[in-house]
C-alpha positions in Angstrom: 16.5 59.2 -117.7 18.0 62.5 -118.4 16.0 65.8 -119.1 16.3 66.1 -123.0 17.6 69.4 -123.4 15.3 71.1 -125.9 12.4 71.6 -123.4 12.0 74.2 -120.9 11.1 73.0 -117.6 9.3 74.2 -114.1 9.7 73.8 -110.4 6.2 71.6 -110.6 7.9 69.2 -112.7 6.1 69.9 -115.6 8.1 70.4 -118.9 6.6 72.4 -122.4 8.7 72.9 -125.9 9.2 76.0 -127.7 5.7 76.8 -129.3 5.2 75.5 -133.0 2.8 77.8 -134.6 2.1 79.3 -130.8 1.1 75.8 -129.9 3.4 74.1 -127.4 2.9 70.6 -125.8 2.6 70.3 -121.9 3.7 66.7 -120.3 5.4 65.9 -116.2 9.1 64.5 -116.2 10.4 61.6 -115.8 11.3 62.7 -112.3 7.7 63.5 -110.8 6.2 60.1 -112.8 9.0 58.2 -110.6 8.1 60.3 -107.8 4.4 59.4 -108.0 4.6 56.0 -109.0 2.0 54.4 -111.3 -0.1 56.6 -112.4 -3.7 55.2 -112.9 -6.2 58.2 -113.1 -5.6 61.3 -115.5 -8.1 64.1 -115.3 -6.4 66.9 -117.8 -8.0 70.1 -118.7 -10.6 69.9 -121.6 -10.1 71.2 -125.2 -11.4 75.4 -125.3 -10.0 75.4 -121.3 -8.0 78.2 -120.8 -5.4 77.7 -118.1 -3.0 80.2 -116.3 0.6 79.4 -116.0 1.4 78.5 -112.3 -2.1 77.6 -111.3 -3.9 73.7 -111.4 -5.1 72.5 -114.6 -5.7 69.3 -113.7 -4.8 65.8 -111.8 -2.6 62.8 -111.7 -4.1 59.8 -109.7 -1.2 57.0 -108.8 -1.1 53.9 -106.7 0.8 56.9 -103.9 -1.0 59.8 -104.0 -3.3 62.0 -106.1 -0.7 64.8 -107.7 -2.3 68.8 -109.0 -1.2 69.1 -112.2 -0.1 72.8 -113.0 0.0 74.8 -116.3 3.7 75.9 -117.2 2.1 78.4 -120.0 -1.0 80.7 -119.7 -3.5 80.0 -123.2 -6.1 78.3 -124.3 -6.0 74.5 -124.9 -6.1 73.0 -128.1 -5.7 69.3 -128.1 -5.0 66.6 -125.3 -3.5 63.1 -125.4 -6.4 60.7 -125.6 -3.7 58.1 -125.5 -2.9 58.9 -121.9 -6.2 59.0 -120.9 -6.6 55.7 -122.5 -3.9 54.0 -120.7 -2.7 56.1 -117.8 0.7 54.4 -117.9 2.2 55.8 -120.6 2.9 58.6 -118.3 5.6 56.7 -116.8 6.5 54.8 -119.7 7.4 57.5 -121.9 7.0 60.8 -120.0 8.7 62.9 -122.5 7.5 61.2 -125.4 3.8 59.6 -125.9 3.0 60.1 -122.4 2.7 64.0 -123.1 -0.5 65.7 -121.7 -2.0 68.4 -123.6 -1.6 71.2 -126.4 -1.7 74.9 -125.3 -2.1 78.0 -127.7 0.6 80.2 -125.1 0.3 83.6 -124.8 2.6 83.7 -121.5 4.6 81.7 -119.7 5.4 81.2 -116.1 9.1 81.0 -115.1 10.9 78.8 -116.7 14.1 76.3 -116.6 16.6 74.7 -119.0 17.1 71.7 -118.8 20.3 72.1 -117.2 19.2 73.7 -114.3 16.3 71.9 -114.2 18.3 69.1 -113.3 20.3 71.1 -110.6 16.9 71.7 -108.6 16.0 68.0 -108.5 19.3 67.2 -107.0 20.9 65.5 -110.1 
């Protein structure tokens, strides 16, 4: 699966789009979900959190290994994916798509990558 190129991406393997009304949605790649396996525990942050870009927001459980989940964007959280919590595996299913994670309001971001080099860091 490639990186779709209209998302920014970080080292942690998270990915967030450009902000829609200063909201932007937070989800992992297709590469970390791979990487973990099948995911079958998702703790995310709640709705009021604030997070801090670079720092753990939250966890992903998989039959491999329990992942930190870290916060590409500094802000306050304004929705998450029930869906994912629901069923845990649409994180591998559709990384990029339904299995997304949670809303942020951003007021700052940590440093960022396109999805070109993004690609050139995991080797592809």
């Amino acid at each position: 699966m490639s990186n779709p190129k209209h998302l920014q991406y970080t080292k942690e393997h998270e990915w967030l789009t450009a902000a829609e009304d200063g909201v932007s949605t937070v989800g992992i790649t297709a590469h970390a979900a791979d990487a973990l396996g099948d995911i079958v525990y998702v703790q995310l942050p709640e709705v009021g959190d604030t997070v801090t870009a670079g720092e753990t927001c939250g966890e992903l459980e998989s039959t491999k290994s329990v992942s930190d989940l870290y916060s590409p964007a500094t802000g306050e959280i304004v929705e998450v994916n029930q869906a994912v919590i629901d069923d845990n595996s649409l994180v591998n299913s559709a990384p990029f798509e339904g299995g997304w994670l949670f809303k942020v309001r951003v007021e700052a971001t940590d440093e960022l990558l396109d999805a070109d080099a993004y690609t050139a860091f995991i080797g592809g």
